[in-house]
N, C-alpha and C positions, 0 to 999 in steps of 0.2 A: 359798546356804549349805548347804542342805539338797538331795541328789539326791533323785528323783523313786522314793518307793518306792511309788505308790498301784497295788494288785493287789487284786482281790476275794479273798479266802479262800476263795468259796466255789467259783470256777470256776479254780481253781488252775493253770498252762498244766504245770507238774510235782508229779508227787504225789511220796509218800515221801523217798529223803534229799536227792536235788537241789532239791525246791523246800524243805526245811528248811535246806540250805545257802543257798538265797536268802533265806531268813527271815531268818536268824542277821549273812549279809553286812549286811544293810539295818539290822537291829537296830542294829550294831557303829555303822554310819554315823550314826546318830541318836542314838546314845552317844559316840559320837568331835565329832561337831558342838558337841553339850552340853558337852561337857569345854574346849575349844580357845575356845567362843563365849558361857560362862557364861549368865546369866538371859535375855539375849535370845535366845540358841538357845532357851532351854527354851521359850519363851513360844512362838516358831515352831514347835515341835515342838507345843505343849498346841494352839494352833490347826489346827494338819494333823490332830492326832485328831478335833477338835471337826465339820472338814469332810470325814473319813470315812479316814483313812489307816487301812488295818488294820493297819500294822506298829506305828506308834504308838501308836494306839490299843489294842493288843496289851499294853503291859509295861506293868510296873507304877510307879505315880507315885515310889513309893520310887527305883527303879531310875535315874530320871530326875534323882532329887534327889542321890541318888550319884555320879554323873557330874559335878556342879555342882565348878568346882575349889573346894578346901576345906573342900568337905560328905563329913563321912566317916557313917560308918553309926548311930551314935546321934546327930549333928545333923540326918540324913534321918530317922530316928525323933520326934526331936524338935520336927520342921517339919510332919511327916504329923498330930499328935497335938493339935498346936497351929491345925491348919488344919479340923482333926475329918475325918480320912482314915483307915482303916484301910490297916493294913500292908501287903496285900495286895491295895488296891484297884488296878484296871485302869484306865490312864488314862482309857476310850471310857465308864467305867462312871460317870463322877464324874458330883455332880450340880450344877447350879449353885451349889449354898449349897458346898460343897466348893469348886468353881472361884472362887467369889469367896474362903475363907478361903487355900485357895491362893495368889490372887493378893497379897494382905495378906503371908502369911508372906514370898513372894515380893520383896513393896516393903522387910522389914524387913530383909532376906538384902543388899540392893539400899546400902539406907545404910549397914549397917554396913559393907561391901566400901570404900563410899565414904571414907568417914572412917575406915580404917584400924581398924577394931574388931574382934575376935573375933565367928563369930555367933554 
């Protein structure tokens, strides 16, 4: 589902805009995954960060919940606030008590899709 973005950061094989153009490509693809594969992309995506992907681990969880089809920008606000995330927080940065409220907003996002509910 997911191509293979795992590159260290720190030993970068391109500096400046080519390897920012690789950032951006990879990004897109973990954004386009999320979109087309809803909650189980994401969950695949929150694990690749967990086991070291820097592209992932890179944006921000809002960004992630954006992607979600039918999470527009204050339901991402309202699932980040609800799981006690800040806005701003970086997936690689979450802490457990985070990934588990996550996972929760996650399961709620999950039934309501199921039965046909607004989230």
């Amino acid at each position: 589902m997911f191509p293979s973005t795992t590159r260290n950061r720190d030993t970068r094989p391109h500096a400046g805009p080519v390897g920012e153009e690789v950032d951006r490509h990879a990004r897109a693809l973990v954004l386009g995954a999320v979109s087309t594969g809803g909650t189980p992309a994401l969950d695949i995506a929150l694990i690749r960060a967990r086991a070291g992907d820097p592209v992932v681990a890179a944006m921000t969880v809002g960004e992630l919940l954006r992607a979600l089809p039918d999470v527009g920008w204050l339901t991402a606000r309202d699932m980040l606030r609800r799981a006690g995330i800040g806005d701003d927080t970086r997936v690689g940065d979450l802490s457990a008590a985070q990934r588990g409220g996550l996972a929760q907003v996650l399961s709620r996002v999950g039934d309501a899709h199921s039965r046909g509910l607004p989230l």
